[in-house]
N, C-alpha and C positions, 0 to 999 in steps of 0.2 A: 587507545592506550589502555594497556589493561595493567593493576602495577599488584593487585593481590585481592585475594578472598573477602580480607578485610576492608571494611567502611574506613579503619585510620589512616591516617599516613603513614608511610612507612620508611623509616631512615634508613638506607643502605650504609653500613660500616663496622667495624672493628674496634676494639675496643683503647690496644695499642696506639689508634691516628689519631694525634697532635688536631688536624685537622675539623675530624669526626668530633671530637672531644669539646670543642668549641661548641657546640650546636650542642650537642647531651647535657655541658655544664647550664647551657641557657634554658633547655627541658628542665632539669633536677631546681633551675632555680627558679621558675615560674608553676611549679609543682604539675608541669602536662606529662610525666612520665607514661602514665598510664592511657595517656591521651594520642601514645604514637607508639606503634611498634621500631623495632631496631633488627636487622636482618642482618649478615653478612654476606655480602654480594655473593660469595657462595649457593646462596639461594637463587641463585639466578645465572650460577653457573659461573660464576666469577666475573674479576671485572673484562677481562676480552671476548665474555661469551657475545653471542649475537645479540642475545635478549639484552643485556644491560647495558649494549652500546648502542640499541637502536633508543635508550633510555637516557644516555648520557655516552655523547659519540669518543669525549673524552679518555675515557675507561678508567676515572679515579674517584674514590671517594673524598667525600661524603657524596650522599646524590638521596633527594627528597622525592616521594614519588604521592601525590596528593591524590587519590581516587573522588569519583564524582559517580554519581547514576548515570549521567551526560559523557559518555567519553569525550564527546568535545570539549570539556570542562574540565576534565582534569588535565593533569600536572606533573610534570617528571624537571625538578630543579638541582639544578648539580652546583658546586660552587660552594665553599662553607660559609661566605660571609654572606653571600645571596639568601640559602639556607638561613640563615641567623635574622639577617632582616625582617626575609618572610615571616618568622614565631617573634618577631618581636611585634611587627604591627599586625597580622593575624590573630593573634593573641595578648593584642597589648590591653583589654578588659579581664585577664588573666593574673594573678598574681602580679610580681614588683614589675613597675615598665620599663627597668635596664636599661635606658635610653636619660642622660642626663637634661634636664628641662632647661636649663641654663647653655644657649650660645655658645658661649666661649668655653663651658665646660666638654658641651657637647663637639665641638671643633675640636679640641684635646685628644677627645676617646676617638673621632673620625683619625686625629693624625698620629695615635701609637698604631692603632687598628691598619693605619694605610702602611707606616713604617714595615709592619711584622709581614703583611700581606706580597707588598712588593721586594722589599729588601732584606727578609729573612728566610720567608720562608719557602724562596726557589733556590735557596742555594743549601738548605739545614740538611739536605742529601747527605753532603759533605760529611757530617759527623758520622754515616752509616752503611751509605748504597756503595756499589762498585762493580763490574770494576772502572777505576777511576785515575786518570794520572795523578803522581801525587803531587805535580806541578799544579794543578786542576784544583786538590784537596787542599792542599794548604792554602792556595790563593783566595778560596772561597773561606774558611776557617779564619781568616783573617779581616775578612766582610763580616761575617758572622760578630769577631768580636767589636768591629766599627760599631755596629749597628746596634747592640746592647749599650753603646755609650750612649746612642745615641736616644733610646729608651729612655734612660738615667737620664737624661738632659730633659726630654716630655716630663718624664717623673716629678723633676724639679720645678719646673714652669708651671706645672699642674698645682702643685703646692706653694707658689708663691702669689697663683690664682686666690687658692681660697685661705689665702692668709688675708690677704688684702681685701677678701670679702667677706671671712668670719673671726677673721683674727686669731685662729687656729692656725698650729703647723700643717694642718692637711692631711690627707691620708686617711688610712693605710692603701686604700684603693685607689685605682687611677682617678677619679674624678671626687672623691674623698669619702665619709663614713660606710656610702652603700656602694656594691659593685655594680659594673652597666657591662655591654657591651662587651667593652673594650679590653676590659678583664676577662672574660671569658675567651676572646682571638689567642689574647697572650699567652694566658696563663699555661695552655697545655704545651705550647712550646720550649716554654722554661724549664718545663720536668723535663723533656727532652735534655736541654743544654745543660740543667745541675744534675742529671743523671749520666750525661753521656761523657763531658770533657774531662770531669775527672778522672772518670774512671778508666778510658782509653783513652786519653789524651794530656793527661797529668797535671791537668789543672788544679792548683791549689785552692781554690776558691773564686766560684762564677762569679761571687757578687762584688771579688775586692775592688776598692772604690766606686763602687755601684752602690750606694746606703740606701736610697729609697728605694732601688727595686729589690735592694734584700727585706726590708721594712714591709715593703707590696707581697713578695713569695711567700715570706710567714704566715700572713695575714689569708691570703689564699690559703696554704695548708693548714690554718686552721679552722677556717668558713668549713663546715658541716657538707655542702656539697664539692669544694674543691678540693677536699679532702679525698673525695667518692674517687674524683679526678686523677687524683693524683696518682690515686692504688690502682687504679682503673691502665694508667698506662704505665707507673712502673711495673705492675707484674708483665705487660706485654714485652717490656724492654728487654726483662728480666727470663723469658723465655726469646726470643733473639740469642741472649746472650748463652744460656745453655745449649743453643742451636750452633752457636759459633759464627754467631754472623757475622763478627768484627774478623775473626780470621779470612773467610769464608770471600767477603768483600776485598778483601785486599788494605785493611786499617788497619792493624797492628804491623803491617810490615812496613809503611808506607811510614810510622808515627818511628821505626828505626833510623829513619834519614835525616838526620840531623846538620842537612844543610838549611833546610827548612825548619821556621819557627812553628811548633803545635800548640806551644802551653804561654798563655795570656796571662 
């Protein structure tokens, strides 16, 4: 396996992926920036060239590519939460260990982490890809907002957690004063969702009756790295949108049909 010039690892992604973004906020916040390059599969010819699929047969980012002197030794990991684990226990003598030390806390962040993993994020298409029936889009659009309650519901449990065991309300973070993990799966999906529903989808507001995970996004946008985050994928959204993607996909036509519910 040969994955680059360079001794570091090297991330294949973009700056816009949700996905990608997951794995860079946990770089930015273990301070290994400069400890891994960041590539756009571009570099390798995109993700359906030969070279990146013989690397990740998949053909999606993110995709980790570890070089070794041993090419038996190295490493081509694709998967963002797979990615994520790797730098957390590869580097967990690195800066904060993002990994809650407490059980029960740590069970909490495995289950928003699993939540977002399985039940959000195969269907977050919806808000963008196409073309798509809008039978298709809204049925998924409507998982979508299940499953934000369902967030809101962890959020809560999580905080009745560490009342009961510091007698604090908890927070702002999913496992409370510092982020782990599990914040960093989330958070770039969110931008996603408070960037996208309102503004083609007429949503008045992602978080109404959601308080803690409006309490939790704050608190993200204003941590110094999720911040980075944030600007990091709404300029990508924000180019999409000069692109015309929402037209382009078949959304704004689809969000006319008013037999179908869009706005939560």
């Amino acid at each position: 396996m040969s994955s680059s010039a360079s001794s570091k690892p090297t991330l294949y992604d973009v700056p816009v992926s949700n996905n990608g973004a997951r794995v860079r906020l946990l770089l930015y916040w273990k301070g290994l920036e400069s400890a891994f390059r960041v590539e756009n599969p571009s570099a390798l010819g995109g993700l359906k060239s030969e070279a990146y699929l013989a690397l990740n047969p998949q053909g999606k980012m993110p995709l980790l590519v570890v070089p070794s002197d041993d090419a038996d030794d190295s490493l081509a990991i694709p998967e963002s939460e797979v990615i994520a684990q790797y730098v957390l226990h590869a580097y967990a003598d690195v800066g904060p260990a993002l990994i809650p030390e407490d059980p029960k806390q740590r069970a909490l962040a495995a289950l928003v982490t699993r939540v977002h993993d399985v039940y959000i994020a195969p269907i977050q298409g919806c808000m963008y890809r196409g073309p798509m029936p809008t039978s298709k889009r809204a049925e998924d659009l409507a998982a979508v907002a299940k499953q934000m309650d369902v967030v809101e519901r962890v959020f809560a449990d999580a905080a009745r957690f560490q009342s009961s065991k510091n007698g604090n309300e908890g927070g702002p973070f999913v496992c409370g004063e510092s982020p782990c993990f599990a914040d960093a799966a989330l958070f770039p999906t969110y931008v996603f969702l408070e960037r996208i529903l309102p503004r083609y989808f007429g949503w008045d507001d992602v978080f109404a009756n959601r308080p803690r995970t409006k309490t939790w996004f704050r608190a993200m946008a204003r941590d110094e790295c999720g911040a980075r985050v944030l600007g990091e994928i709404r300029a990508g959204l924000d180019e999409w949108h000069d692109a015309g993607r929402w037209e382009k996909t078949g959304v704004l036509e689809a969000v006319k049909d008013d037999t179908y519910t869009w706005k939560y």
